[in-house]
C-alpha positions as CSV (number, residue, x, y, z in Angstrom):
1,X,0.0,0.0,0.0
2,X,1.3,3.2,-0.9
3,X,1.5,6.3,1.8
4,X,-1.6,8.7,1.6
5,X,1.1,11.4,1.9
6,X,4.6,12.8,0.9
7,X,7.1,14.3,2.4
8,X,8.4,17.8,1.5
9,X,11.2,19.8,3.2
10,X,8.8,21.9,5.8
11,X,6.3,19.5,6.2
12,X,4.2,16.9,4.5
13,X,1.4,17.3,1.3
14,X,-1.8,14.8,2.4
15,X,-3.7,13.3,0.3
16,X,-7.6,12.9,1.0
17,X,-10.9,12.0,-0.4
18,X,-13.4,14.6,0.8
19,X,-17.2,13.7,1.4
20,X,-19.2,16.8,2.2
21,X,-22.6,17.0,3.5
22,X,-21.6,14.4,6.0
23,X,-23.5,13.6,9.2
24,X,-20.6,15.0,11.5
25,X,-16.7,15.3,10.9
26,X,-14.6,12.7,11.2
27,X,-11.4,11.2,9.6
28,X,-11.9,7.4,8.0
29,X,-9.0,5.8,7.6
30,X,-6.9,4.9,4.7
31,X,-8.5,4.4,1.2
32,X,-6.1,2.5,-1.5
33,X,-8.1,3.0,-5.0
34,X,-8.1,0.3,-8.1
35,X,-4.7,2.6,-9.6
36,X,-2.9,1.9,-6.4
37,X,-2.8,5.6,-5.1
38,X,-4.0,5.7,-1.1
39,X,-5.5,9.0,0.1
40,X,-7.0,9.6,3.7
41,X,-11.0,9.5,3.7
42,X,-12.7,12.3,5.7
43,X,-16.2,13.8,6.1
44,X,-16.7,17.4,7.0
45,X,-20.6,18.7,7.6
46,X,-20.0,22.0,5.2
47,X,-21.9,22.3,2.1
48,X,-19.3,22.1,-1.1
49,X,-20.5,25.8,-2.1
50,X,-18.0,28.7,-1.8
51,X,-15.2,26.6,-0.5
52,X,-17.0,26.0,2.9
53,X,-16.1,22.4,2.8
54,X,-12.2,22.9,2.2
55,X,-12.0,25.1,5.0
56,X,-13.8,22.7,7.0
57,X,-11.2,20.0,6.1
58,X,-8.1,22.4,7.1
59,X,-10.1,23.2,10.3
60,X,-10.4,19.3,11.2
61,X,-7.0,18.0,9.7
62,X,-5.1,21.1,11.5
63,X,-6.8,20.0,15.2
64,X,-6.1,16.0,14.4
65,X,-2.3,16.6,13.7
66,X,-2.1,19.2,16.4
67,X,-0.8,22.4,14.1
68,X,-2.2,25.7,13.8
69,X,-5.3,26.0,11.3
70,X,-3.1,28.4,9.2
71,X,0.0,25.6,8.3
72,X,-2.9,23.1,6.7
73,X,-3.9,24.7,3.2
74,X,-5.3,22.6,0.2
75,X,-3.0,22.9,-2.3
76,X,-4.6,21.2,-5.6
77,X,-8.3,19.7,-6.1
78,X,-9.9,22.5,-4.6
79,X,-13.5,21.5,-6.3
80,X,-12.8,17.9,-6.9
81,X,-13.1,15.4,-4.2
82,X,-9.7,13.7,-4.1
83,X,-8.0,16.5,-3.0
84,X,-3.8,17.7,-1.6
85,X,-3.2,19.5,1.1
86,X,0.0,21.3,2.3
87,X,0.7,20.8,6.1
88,X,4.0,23.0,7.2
89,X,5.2,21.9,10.4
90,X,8.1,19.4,11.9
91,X,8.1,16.2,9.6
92,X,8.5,13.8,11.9
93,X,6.0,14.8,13.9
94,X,3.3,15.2,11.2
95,X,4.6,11.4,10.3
96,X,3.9,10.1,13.8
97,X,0.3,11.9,14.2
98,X,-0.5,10.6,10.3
99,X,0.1,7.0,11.0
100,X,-2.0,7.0,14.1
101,X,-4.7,8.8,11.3
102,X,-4.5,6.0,9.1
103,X,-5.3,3.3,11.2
């Protein structure tokens, strides 16, 4: 199974399926699709209108990891559901915390 993230020099980029209109918030898992490609599966409440959705994602992926809302950003797929965000912070930190995410 591949990772459902990379690393980069100040942080990690995530990758995550996005199901809006959820019943709460929550992170799923790990999701490996038929190409191979994994990507974390999370559910936000917000509508997918005016962005309201992504921001919920930062909101919920920056409290899980434990960084500031503002070092989570989604970086590619902003109106598509597989989506890649940018999370600055220590690596191996944001390693540790994304492993206990993906179980």
């Amino acid at each position: 199974m591949n990772s459902p993230f990379r690393l980069r020099e100040n942080g990690v980029d995530l990758f995550v399926r996005l199901t809006p209109k959820a019943a709460l918030d929550r992170i799923d898992g790990v999701e490996t699709t038929a190409d191979g490609r994994s990507h974390l599966k999370a559910r936000v409440r917000a509508v997918p209108e005016n962005g309201a959705a992504n921001q919920a994602l930062e909101r919920m992926l920056a409290k899980a990891l434990g960084v500031p809302a503002s070092s989570v950003s989604v970086v590619a797929g902003g109106t598509s559901r597989l989506k890649t965000l940018r999370v600055v912070g220590d690596m191996v930190e944001l390693v540790e915390r994304l492993q206990t995410l993906s179980k």
